[in-house]
C-alpha positions in Angstrom: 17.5 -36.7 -5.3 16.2 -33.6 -4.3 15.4 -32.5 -0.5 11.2 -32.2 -0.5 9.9 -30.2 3.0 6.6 -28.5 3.5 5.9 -25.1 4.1 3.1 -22.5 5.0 1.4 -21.4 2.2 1.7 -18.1 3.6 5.4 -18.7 3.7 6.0 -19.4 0.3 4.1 -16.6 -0.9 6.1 -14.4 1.2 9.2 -15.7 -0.5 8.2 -16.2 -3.6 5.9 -12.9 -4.5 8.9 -10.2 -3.0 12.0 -11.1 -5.7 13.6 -9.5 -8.7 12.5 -5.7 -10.0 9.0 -5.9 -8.7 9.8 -7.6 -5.6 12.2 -4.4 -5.0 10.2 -2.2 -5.2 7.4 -3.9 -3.2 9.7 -4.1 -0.4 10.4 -0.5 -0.8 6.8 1.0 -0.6 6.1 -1.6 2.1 8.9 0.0 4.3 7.1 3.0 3.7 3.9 1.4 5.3 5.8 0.3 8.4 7.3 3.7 9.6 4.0 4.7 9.8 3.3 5.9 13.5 0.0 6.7 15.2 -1.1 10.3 14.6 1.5 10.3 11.7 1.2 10.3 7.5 3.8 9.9 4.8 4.5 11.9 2.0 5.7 10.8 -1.2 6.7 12.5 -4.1 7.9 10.4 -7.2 11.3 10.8 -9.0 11.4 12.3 -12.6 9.4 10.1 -14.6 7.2 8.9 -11.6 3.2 9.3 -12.1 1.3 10.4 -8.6 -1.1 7.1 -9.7 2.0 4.3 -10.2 2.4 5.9 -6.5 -1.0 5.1 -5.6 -1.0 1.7 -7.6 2.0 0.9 -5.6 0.8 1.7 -2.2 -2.3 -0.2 -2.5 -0.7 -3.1 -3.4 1.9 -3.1 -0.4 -0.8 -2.4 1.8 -3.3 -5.3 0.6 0.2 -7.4 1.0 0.5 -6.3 4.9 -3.3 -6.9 5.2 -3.2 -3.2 6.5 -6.3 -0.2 4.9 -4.6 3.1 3.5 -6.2 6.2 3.1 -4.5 7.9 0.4 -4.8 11.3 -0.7 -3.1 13.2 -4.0 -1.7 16.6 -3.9 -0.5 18.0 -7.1 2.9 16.3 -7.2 2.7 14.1 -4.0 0.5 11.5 -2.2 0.1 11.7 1.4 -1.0 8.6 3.0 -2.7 7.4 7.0 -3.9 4.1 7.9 -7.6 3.5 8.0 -8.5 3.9 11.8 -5.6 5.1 12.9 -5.8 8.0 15.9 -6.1 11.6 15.0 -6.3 10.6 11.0 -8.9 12.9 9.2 -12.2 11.1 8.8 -12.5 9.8 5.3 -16.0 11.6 3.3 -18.0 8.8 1.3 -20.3 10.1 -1.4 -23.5 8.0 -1.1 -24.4 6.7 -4.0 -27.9 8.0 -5.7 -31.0 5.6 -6.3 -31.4 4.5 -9.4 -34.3 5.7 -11.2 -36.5 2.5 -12.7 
């Protein structure tokens, strides 16, 4: 007979969303979130093969995992990346978006 306990749902999303290939590199990118100091940004630059927006992709989802806001910025080859808020980031500039005409 098996051994029934309940859990947090939290908890079993946790444990359930971060295994096999995906998981990987989920766990990766969110690593990268958590060095993240105050008054700091990281810097990534994708292997051979590596597109600047499966960076992005990959970054927003780790971030929306930890509950955390990323600013994200590409240059050229590489992504540079800040938490929303965080001291001494560069203020983010929002186009506002134009009336529409009736």
């Amino acid at each position: 007979m098996p051994n029934f306990e309940l859990v947090p749902l939290d908890e079993a999303e946790r444990n359930t969303k971060l295994i096999g290939k995906r998981g990987a590199i989920m766990r990766e990118y969110i690593g990268y979130i958590e060095q993240l100091e105050d008054g700091h940004a990281g810097k990534l630059q994708g292997s051979e093969g590596e597109s600047t927006a499966a960076i992005r992709r990959r970054l927003g989802s780790a971030s929306k995992y930890l509950g955390k806001e990323l600013v994200m910025q590409r240059v050229g080859d590489q992504v540079y990346f800040w938490e929303e808020g965080s001291p001494d980031a560069p203020k983010r500039r929002r186009r506002r978006r134009k009336a529409k005409a009736s």
